[in-house]
N, C-alpha and C positions, 0 to 999 in steps of 0.2 A: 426319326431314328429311334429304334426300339432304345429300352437299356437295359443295362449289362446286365443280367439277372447269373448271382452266383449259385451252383448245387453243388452241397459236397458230399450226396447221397448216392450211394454206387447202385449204379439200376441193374436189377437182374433182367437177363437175355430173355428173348420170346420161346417159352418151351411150347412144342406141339400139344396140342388139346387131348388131357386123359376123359377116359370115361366116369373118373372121380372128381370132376369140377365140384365148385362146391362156391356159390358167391360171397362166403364167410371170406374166399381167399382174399378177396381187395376188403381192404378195411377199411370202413367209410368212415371214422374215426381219426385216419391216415389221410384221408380224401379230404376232409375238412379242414384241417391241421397244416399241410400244405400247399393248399389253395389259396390258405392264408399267409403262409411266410412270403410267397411270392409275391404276395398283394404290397404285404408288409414292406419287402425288402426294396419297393417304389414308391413308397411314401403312401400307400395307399390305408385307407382303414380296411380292417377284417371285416369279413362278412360273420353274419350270425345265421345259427341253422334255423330253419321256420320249416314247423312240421307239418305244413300244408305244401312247402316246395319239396319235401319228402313223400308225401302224398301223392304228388302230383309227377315225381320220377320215376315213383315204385309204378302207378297206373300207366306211364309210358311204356315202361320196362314192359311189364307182362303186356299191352299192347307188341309189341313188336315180338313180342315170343309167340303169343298167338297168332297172328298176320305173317309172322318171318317175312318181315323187312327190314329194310336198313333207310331210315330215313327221317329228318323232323315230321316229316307229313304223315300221319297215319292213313290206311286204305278205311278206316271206320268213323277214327273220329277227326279227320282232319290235321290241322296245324299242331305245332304242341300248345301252344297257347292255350287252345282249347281243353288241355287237359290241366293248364295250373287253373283255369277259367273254374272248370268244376270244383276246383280242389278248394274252393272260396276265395281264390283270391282275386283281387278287382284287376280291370283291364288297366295294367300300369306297362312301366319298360320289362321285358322280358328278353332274357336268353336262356340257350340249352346247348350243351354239348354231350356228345355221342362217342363210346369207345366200346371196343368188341375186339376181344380175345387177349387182352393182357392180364396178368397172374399176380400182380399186386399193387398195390397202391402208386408206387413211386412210379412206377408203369406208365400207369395210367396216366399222371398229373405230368411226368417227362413228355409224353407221345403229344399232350395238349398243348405242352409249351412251348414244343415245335414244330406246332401248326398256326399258322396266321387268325384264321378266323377263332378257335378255340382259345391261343393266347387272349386273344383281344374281350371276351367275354370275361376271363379272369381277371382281366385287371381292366376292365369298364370301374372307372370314377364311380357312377351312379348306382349299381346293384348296390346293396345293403345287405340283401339273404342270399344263403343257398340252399339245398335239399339236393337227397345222392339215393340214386337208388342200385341194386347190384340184382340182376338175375340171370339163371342162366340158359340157355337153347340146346337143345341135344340134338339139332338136327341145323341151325340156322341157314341161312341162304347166303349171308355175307361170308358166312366160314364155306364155303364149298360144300354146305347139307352137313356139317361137321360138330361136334358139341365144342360150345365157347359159351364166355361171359361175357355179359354186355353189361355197359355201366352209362348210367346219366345224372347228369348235373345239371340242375334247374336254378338261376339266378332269377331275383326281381329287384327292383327296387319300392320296397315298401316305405 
């Protein structure tokens, strides 16, 4: 059974995609920050940021903006693995989560924690790091060919 995880952050609504995205809007400072009370508030330790799973989000991110996919599997370089793999990090535990078209942080980290497999990467025991990347699509495929932002979160355990 999961546990009770408390928010007492009121999430703003999904507004439709302007032609002023801007990936400044999710704050990955906010993404960090969050990632970790949730951890927190299950007994769990914080992760610390490693600017190689930053690295290796941001090269996701613009991956999928050039390809316009939706997917861990890139059409170029494969798994995403393969891209913390380049980023220097050694072949350890990894995860990644994926979001596209939310307008702010809390957004984002709410829509994760009420999805099964995305919860479950945030509060994995074993990760240690994260890395967050934010960029955005003016045309993407998962938005209907529509401008959105996509965000990724890269765990490992280092």
């Amino acid at each position: 059974m999961a546990p009770d995880i408390k928010t007492t952050a009121t999430i703003p609504q999904t507004v439709s995609p302007s032609p002023q995205l801007s990936p400044s809007q999710i704050n990955q400072d906010e993404l960090f920050s969050d990632t970790n009370i949730y951890r927190t508030q299950v007994g769990l330790a914080s992760l610390t940021i490693d600017d190689r799973l930053n690295q290796a989000a941001s090269a996701k991110c613009a991956d999928m903006v050039k390809y316009n996919y939706w997917s861990h599997t890139s059409p170029d370089q494969g798994g995403y693995e393969n891209f913390l793999i380049a980023a220097g990090l050694p072949k350890i535990h990894f995860g990644e989560n994926l979001a596209e078209g939310q307008l702010a942080a809390i957004r984002v980290i709410h829509d994760w924690m009420n999805s099964d497999e995305h919860k479950a990467n945030i509060l994995e025991p074993d990760f240690t790091s994260v890395g967050f990347a934010v960029c955005e699509s003016r045309d993407y495929v998962a938005n209907y060919e529509l401008p959105t932002l996509i965000t990724v979160q890269d765990f490992a355990e280092l």
